[in-house]
DRENPA-95025 format. One line per field, with one value per atom (N, C-alpha, C): residue number from 1; x, y, z. Coordinates in Angstrom, 1 decimal. Atoms other than C-alpha are relative to their C-alpha. Layout:
DRENPA-95025
num = NUM/...
X = X/...
Y = Y/...
Z = Z/...
//
This chain:
DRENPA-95025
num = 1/1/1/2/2/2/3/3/3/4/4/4/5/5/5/6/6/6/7/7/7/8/8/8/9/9/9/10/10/10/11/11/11/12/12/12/13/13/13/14/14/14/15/15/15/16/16/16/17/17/17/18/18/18/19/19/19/20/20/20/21/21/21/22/22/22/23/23/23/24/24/24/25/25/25/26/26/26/27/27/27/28/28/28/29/29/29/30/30/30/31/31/31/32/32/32/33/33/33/34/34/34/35/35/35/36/36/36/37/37/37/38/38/38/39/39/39/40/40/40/41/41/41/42/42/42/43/43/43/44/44/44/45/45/45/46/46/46/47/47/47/48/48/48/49/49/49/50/50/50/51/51/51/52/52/52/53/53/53/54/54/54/55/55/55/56/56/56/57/57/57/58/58/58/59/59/59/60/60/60/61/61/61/62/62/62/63/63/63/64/64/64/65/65/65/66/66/66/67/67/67/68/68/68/69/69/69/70/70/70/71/71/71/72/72/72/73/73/73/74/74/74/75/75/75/76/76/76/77/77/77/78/78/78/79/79/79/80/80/80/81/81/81/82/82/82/83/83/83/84/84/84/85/85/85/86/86/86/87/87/87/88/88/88/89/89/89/90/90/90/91/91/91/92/92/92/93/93/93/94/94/94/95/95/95/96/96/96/97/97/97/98/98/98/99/99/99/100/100/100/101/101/101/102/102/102/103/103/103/104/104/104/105/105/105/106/106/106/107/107/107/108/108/108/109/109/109/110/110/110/111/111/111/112/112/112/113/113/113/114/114/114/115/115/115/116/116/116/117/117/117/118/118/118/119/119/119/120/120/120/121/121/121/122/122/122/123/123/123/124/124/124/125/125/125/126/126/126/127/127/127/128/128/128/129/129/129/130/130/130/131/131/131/132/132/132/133/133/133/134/134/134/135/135/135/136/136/136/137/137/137/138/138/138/139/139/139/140/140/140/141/141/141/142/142/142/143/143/143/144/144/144/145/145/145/146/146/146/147/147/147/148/148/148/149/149/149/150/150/150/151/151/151/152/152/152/153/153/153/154/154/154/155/155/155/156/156/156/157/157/157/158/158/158/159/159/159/160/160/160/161/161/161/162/162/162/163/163/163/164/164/164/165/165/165/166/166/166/167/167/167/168/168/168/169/169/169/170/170/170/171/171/171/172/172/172/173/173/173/174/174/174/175/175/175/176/176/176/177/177/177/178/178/178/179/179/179/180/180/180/181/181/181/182/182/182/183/183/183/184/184/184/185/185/185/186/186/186/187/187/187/188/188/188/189/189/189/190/190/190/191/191/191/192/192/192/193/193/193/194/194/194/195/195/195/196/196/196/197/197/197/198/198/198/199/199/199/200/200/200/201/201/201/202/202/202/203/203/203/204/204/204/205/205/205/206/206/206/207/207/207/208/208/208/209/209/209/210/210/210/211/211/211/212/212/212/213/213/213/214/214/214/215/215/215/216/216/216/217/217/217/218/218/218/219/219/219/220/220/220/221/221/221/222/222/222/223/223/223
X = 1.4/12.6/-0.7/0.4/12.3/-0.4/0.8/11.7/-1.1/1.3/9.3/-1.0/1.0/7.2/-0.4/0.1/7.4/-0.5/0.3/6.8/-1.8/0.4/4.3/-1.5/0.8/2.1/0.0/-0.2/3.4/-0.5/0.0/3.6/-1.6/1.6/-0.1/-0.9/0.8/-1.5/-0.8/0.2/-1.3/0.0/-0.2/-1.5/0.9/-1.2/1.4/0.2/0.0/0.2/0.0/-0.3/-0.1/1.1/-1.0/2.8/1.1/-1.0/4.9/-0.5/0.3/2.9/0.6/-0.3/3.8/1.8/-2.0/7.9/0.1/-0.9/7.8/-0.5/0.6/5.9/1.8/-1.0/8.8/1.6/-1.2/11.7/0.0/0.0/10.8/-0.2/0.2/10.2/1.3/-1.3/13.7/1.2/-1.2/15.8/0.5/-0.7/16.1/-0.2/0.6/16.3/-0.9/1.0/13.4/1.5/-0.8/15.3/-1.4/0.4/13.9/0.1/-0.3/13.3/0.5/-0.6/15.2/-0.3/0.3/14.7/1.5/-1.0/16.8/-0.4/0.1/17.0/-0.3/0.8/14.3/0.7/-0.5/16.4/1.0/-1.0/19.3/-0.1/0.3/17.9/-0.8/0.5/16.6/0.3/-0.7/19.1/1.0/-0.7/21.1/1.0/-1.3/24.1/0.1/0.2/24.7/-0.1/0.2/25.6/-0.7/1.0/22.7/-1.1/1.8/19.5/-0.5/1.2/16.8/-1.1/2.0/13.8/0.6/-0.1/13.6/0.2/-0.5/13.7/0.9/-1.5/16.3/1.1/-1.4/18.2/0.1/0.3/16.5/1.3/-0.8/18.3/1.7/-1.5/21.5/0.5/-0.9/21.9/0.0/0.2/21.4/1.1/-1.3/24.1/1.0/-1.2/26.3/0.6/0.1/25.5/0.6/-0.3/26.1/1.9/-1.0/29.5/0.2/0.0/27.8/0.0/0.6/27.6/-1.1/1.1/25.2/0.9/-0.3/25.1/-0.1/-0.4/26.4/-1.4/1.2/23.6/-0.4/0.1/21.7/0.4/0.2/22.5/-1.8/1.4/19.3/-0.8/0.1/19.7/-0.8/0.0/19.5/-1.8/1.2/16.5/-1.5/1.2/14.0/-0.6/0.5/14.5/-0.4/0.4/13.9/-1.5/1.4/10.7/-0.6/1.1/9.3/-0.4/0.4/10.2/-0.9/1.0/8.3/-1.0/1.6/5.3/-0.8/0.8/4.8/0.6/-0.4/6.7/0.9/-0.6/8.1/2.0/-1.3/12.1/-1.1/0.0/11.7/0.4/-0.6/12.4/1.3/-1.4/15.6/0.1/0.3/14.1/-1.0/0.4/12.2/0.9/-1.3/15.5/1.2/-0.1/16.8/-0.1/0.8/14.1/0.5/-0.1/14.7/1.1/-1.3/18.5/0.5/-0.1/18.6/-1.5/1.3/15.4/0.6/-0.5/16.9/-0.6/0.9/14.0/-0.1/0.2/14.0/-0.7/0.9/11.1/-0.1/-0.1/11.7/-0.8/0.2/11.5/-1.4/1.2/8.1/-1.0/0.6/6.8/0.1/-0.5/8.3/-1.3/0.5/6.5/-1.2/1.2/3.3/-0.5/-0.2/3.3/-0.2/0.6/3.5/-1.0/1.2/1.0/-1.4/1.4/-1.6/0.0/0.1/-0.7/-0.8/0.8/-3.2/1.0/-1.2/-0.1/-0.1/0.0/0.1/-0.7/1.0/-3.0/-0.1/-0.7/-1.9/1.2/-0.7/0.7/0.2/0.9/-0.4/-1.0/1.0/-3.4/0.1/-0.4/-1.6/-0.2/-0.2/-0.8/-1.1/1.0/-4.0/-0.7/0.4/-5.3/0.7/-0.8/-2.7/-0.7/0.7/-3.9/-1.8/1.3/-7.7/-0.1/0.1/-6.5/-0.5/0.8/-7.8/0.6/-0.4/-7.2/-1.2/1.2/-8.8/-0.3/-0.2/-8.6/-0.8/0.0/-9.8/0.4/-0.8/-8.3/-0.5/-0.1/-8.9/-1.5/1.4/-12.8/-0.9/1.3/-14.2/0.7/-0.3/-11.8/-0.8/0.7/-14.7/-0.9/0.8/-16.4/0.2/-0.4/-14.9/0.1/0.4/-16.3/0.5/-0.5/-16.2/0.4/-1.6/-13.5/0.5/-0.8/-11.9/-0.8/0.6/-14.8/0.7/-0.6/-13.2/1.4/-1.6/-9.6/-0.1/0.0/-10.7/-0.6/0.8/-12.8/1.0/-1.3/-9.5/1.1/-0.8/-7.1/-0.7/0.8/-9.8/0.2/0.1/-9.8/1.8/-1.3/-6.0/0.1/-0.2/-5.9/-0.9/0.9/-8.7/0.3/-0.5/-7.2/-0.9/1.2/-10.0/0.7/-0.1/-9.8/0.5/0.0/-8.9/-1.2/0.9/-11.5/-1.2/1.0/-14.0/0.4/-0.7/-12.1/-0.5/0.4/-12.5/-1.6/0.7/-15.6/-1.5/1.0/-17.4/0.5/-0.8/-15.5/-1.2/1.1/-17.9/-1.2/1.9/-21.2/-0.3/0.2/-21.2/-1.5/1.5/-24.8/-1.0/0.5/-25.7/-0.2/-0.1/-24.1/-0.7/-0.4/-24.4/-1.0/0.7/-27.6/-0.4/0.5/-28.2/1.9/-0.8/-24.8/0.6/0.4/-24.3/1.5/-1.6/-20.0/0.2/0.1/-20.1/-0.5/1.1/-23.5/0.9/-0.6/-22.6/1.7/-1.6/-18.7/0.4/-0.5/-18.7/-1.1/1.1/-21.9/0.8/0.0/-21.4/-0.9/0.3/-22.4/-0.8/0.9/-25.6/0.5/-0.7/-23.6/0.9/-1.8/-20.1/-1.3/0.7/-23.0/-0.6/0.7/-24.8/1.7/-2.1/-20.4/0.0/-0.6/-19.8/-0.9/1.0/-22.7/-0.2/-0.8/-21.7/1.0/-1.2/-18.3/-0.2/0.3/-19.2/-0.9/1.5/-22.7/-1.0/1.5/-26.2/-0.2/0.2/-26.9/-1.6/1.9/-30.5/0.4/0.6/-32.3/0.3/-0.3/-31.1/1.5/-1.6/-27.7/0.7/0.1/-28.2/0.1/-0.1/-29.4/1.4/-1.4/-26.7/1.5/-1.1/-24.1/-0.2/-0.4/-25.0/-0.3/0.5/-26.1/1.2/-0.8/-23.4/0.8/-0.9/-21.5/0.8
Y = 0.2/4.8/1.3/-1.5/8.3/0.5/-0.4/9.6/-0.7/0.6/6.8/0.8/-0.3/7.5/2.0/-1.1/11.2/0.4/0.1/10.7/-0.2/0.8/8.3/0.9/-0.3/9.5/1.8/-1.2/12.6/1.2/-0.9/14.7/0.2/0.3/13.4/1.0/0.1/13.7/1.8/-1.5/17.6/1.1/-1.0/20.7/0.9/-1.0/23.1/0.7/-1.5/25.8/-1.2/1.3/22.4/-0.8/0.9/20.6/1.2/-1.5/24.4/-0.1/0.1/24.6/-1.1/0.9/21.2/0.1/-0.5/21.8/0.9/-1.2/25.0/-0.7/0.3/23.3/-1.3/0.7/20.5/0.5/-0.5/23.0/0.6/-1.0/25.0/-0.8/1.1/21.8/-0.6/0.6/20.4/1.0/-1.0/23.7/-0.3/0.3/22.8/1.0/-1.4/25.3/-0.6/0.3/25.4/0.3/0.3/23.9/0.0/0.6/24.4/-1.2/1.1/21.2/0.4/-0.4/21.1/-1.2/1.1/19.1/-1.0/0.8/16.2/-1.3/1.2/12.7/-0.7/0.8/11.1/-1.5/1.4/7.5/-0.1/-0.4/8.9/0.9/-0.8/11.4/-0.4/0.2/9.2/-0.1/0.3/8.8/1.4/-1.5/12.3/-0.3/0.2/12.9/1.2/-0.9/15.4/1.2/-1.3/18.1/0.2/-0.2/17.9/-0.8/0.1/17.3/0.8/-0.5/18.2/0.3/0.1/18.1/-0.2/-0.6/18.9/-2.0/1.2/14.7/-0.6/0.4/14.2/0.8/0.0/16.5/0.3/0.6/15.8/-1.1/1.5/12.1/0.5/-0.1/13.9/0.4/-1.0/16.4/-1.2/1.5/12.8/-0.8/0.7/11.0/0.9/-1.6/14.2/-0.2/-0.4/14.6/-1.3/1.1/10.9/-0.7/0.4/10.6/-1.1/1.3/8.1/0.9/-0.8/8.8/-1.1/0.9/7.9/-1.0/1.1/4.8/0.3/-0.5/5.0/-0.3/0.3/5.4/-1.2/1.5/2.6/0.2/-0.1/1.7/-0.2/0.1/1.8/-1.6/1.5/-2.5/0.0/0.0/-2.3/1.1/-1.4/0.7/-0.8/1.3/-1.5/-0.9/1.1/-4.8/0.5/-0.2/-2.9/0.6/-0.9/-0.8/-1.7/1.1/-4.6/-0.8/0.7/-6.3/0.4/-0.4/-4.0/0.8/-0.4/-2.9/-1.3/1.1/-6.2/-1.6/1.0/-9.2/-1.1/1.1/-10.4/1.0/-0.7/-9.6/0.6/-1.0/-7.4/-1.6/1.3/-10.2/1.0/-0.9/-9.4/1.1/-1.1/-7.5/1.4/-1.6/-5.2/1.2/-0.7/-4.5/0.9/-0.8/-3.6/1.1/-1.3/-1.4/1.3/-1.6/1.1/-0.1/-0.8/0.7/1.0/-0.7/2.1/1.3/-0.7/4.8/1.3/-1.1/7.8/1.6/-0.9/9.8/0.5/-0.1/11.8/0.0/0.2/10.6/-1.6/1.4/7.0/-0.6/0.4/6.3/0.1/-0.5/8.2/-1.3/0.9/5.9/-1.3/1.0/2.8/-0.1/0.1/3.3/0.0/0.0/4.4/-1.5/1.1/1.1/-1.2/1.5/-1.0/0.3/-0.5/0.7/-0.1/0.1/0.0/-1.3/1.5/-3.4/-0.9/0.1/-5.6/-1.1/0.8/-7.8/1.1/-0.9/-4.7/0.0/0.5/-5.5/-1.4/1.3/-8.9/0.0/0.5/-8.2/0.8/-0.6/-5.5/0.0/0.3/-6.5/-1.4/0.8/-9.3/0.0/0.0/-7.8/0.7/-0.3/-6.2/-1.4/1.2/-9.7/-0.6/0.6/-11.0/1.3/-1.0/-8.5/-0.3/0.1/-9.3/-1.5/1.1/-12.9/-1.3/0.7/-14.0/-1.4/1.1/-18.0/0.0/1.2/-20.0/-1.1/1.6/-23.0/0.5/0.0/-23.3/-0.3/1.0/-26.0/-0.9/0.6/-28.8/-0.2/0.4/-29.6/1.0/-0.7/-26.6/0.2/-0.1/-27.0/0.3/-0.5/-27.3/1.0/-1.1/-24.5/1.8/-1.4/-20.8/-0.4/0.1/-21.8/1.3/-1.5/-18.2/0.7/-0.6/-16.7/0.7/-0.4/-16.1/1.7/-1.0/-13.0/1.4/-0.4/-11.4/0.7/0.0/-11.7/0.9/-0.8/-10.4/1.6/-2.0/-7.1/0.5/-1.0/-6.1/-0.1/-0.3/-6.9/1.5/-0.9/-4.6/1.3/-1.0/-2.3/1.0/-0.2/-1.7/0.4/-0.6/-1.4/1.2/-1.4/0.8/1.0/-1.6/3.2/0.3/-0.8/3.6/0.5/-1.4/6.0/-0.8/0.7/4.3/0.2/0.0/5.7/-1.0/1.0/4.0/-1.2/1.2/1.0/-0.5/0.0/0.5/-0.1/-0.5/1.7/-1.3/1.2/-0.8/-1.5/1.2/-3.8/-0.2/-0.8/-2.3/-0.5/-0.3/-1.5/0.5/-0.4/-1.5/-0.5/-0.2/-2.7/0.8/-0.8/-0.3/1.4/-1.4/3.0/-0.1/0.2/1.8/-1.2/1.3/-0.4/-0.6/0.4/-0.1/-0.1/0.6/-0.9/-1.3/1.4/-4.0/-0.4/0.2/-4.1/-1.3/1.1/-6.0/-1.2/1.5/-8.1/-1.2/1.3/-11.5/-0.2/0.4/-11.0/-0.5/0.8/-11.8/-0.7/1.3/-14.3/-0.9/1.4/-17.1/-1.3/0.7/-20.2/-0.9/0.8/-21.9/-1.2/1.1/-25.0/0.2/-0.7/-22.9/0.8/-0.4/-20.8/-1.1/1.4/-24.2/-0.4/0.9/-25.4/1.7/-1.2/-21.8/-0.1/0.1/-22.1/-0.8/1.4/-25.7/0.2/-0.3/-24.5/1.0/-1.8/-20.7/-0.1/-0.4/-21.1/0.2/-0.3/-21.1/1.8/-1.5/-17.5/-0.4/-0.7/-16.1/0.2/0.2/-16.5/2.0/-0.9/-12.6/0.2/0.3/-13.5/-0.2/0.8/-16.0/0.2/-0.5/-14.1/0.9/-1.3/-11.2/-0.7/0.2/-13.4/-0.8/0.2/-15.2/0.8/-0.7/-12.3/1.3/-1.2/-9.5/0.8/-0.2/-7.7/1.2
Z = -0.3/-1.1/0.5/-0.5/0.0/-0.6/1.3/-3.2/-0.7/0.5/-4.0/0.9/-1.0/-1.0/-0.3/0.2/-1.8/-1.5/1.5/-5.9/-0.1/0.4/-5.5/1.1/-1.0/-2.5/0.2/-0.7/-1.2/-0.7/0.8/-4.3/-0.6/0.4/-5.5/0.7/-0.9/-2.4/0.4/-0.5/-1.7/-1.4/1.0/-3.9/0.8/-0.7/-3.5/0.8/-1.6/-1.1/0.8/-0.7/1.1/0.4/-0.3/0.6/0.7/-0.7/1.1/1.5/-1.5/4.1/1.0/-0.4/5.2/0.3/0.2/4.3/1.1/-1.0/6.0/1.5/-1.5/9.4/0.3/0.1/8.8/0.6/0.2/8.3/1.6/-1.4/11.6/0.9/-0.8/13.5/0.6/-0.1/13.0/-0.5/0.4/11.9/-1.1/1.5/8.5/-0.9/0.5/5.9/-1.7/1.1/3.2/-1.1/0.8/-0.2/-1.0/1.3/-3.4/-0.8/0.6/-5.2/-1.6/0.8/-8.4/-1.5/1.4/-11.9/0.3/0.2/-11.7/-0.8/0.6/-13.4/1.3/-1.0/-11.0/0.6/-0.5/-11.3/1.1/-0.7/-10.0/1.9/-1.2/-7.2/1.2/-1.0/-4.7/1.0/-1.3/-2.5/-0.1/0.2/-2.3/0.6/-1.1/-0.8/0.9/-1.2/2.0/-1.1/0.4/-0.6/-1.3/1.2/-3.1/0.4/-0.7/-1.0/-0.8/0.6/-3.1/1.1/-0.5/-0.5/1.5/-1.2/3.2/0.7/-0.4/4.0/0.1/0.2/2.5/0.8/-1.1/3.9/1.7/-1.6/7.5/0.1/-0.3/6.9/-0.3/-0.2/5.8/1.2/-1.5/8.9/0.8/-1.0/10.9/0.5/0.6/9.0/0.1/-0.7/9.6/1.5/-1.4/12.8/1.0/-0.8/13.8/-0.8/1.4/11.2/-0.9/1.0/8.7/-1.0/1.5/5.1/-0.6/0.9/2.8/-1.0/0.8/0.8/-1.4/1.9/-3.1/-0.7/0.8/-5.1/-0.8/1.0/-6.9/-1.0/1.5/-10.2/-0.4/0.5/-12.2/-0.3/-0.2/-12.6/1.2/-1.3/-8.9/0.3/-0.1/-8.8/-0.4/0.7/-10.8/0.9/-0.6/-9.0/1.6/-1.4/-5.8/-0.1/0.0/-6.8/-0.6/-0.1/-8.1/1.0/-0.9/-5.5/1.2/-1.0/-3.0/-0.4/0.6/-5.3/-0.1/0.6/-7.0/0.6/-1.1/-4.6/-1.2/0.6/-7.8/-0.8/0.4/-9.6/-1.3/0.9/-13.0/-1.2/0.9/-16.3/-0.5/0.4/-18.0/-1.0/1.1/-20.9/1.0/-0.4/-18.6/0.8/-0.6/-16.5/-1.2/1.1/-20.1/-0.9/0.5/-21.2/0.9/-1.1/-17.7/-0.2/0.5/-18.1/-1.2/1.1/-21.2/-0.6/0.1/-20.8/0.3/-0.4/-21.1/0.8/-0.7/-19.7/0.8/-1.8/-17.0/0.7/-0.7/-16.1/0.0/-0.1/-16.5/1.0/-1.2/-12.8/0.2/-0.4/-12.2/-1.1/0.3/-15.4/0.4/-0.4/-14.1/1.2/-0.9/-10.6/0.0/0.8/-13.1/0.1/0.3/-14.2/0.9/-0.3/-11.8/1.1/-1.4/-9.1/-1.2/0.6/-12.0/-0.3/0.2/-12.2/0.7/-0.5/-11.0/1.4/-0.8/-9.0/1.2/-1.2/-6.9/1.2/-1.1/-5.1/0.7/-0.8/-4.4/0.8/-1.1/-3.1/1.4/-0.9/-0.9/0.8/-0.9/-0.1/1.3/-1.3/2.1/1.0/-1.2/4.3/1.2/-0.8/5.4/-0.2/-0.6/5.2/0.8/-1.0/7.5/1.2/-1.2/9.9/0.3/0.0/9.4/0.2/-0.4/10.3/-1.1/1.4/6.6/-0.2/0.4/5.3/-1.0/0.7/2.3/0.9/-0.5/4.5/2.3/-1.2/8.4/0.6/-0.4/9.0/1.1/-1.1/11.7/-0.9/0.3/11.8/-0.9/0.7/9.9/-1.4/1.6/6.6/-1.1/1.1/4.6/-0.3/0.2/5.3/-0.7/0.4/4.7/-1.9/1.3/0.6/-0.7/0.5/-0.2/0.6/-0.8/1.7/-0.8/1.0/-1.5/-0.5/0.3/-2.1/1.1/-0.4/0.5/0.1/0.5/-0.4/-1.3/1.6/-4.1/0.6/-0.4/-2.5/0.5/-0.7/-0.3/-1.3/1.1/-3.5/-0.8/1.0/-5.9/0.8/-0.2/-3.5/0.2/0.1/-3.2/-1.3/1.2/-6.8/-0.5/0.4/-7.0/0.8/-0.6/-4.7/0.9/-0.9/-2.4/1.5/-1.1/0.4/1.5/-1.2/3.9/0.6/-1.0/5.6/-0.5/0.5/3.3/0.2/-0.1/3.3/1.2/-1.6/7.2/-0.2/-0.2/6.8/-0.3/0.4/4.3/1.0/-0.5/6.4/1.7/-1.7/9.8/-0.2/-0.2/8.4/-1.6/1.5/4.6/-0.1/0.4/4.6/1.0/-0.5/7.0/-0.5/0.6/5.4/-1.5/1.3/1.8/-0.1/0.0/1.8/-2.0/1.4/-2.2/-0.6/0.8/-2.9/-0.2/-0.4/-3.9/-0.6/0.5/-4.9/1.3/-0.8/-1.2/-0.2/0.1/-1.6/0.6/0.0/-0.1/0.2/0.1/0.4/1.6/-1.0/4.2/0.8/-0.8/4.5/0.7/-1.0/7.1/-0.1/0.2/5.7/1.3/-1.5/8.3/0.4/-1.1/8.9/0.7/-0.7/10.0/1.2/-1.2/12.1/1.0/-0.4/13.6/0.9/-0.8/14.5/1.0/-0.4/15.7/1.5/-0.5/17.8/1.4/-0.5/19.2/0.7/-0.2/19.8/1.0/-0.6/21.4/0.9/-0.6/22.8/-0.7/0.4/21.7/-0.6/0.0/19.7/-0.1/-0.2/20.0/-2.1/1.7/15.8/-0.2/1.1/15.3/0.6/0.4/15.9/-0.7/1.1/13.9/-1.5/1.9/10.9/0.0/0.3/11.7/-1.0/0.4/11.0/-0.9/1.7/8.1/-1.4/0.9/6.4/0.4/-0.7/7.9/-1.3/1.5/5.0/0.3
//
């Protein structure tokens, strides 16, 4: 997973004087010595062993396992490589014919396509975007006396999926969720994704306290 996170993010993320800079800030941090990375067969090179660390992470976690007298765990087979990058991209196993196609992919870029592939899949965002709805407290359902209200709930769930798959920036992310019809009053990708329907405001109201009529509007109009 080190090499995913490093393929997938890491490598993207920075341009080379950057990421060198980064290594060498790394290497002088923890007394590691800067390692040229090397061409290898991507399926195989994720998990290294003490003496064929590719990349200053890797062999951070070897001096570790050294130092503490573990060894590293035997490399995956590529069976094994697959069902692990679906199950924590896409939440589902691989079918038997796609576990066939990467076993037998002699590419040495297999892996980088494989990872391609499913981070464009639209599953990716489902199953990612969970988990920032578990954090944002999200349900279709409310349950108890206001069941039938949260109608379109589901606009919300689809804007944090879309956005996952479209790759948007964190900061924006956060950003539109705040005060998207504040910053961004002519954009209308929001429009209507976190109205509060006037009878759930009317219960809320009931329940909470009396709001003053520009409370009122705030929140069934808020985006």
């Amino acid at each position: 997973m080190v090499k995913l996170v490093r393929q997938v993010i890491y490598s993207t993320a920075l341009e080379d004087d950057q990421r060198q800079a980064v290594e060498a800030g790394l290497a002088k941090r923890y007394g590691l010595v800067d390692l040229s990375p090397r061409v290898v067969d991507s399926a195989q090179s994720h998990q290294p062993s003490q003496a064929t660390s590719s990349h200053l992470i890797d062999a951070f976690i070897d001096q570790k396992l050294a130092e503490n007298g573990l060894n590293a765990a035997p490399t995956a087979t590529r069976a094994t490589l697959i069902r692990r990058a679906y199950f924590d991209l896409l939440g589902l196993p691989p079918t038997p014919e796609q576990v066939d196609k990467f076993v037998n992919d002699t590419s040495p870029f297999a892996w980088e396509a494989l990872l391609t592939e499913l981070l464009s899949s639209p599953q990716y965002g489902e199953r990612w975007g969970r988990h920032w709805l578990d954090v944002a407290r999200y349900a279709d359902t409310a349950g108890f006396e206001t069941e039938e209200f949260p109608r379109n709930a589901w606009r919300y769930r689809d804007w944090v999926i879309k956005a996952f798959n479209d790759d948007k920036p964190y900061d924006r992310f956060v950003q539109e969720q705040i005060a998207a019809d504040e910053l961004w009053p002519a954009n209308m990708e929001g429009r209507g994704a976190y109205a509060v329907p006037e009878e759930q405001v009317a219960h809320m109201e009931a329940q909470f306290g009396t709001a003053s009529p520009s409370q009122r509007s705030h929140c069934s109009t808020a985006g």
